[in-house]
C-alpha positions in Angstrom: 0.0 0.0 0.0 1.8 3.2 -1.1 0.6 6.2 1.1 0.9 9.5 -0.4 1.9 12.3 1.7 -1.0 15.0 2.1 0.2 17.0 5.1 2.5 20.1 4.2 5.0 21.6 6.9 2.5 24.2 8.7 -0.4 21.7 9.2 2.3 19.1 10.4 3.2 21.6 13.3 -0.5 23.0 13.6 -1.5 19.2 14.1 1.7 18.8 16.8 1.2 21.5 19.0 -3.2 21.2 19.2 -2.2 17.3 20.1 0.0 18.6 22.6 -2.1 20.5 24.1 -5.2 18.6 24.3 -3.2 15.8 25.8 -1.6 18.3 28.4 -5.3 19.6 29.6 -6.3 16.1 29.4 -3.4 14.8 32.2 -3.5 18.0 34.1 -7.5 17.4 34.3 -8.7 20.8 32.6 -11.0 19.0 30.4 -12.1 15.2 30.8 -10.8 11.9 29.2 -11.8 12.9 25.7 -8.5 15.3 25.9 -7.0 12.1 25.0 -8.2 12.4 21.5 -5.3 14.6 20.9 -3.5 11.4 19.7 -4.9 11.4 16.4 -3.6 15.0 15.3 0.1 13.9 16.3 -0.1 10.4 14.7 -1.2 11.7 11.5 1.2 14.7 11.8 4.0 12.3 12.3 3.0 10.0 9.3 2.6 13.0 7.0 -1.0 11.7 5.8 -4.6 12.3 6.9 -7.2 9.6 5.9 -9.9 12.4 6.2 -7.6 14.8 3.3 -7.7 11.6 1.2 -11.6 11.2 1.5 -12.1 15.0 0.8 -8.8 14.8 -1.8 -7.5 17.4 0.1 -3.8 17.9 0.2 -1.8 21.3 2.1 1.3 19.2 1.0 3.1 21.4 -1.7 3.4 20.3 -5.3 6.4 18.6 -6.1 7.6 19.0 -10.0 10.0 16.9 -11.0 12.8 18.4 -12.9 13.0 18.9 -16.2 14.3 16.3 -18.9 17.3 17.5 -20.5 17.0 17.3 -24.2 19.0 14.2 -25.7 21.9 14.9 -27.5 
C-alpha cells in the first residue's frame, strides 16, 4: 500500500502543538478523558498523511515538480 503524503510543513506543526495540548489539559485534568483524543492530530502529523484529506482529496502538501528532462543529445 503506497501512502501518499498530504500534510504540508505548517499543518504538520499545527497538528503537533493542538495534540499537545489537548493531551496536556487532558493529564492536568482541565478537560475530561476525551483530551486524549489529541492522539490522532500527532499520529497523522507524524505519518505525513490524513485519511480524512484523502476522502475530501485534500492535500496542504506542496506540489512537487519533477525536474525537467534534458534534451537528448
Amino acid at each position: 500500500m503506497n501512502i501518499i503524503k498530504n500534510i504540508g510543513s505548517t499543518d504538520k506543526i499545527v497538528r503537533l502543538v493542538v495534540g499537545a495540548l489537548l493531551i496536556l489539559l487532558a493529564v492536568t485534568g482541565s478537560i475530561g478523558w476525551w483530551g486524549y483524543i489529541g492522539i490522532v492530530p500527532i499520529v497523522t502529523a507524524l505519518m505525513n498523511w490524513c485519511p480524512a484529506y484523502t476522502l475530501l482529496g485534500m492535500s496542504t502538501c506542496p506540489v512537487n515538480t519533477p525536474p525537467a528532462n534534458p534534451p537528448a543529445v
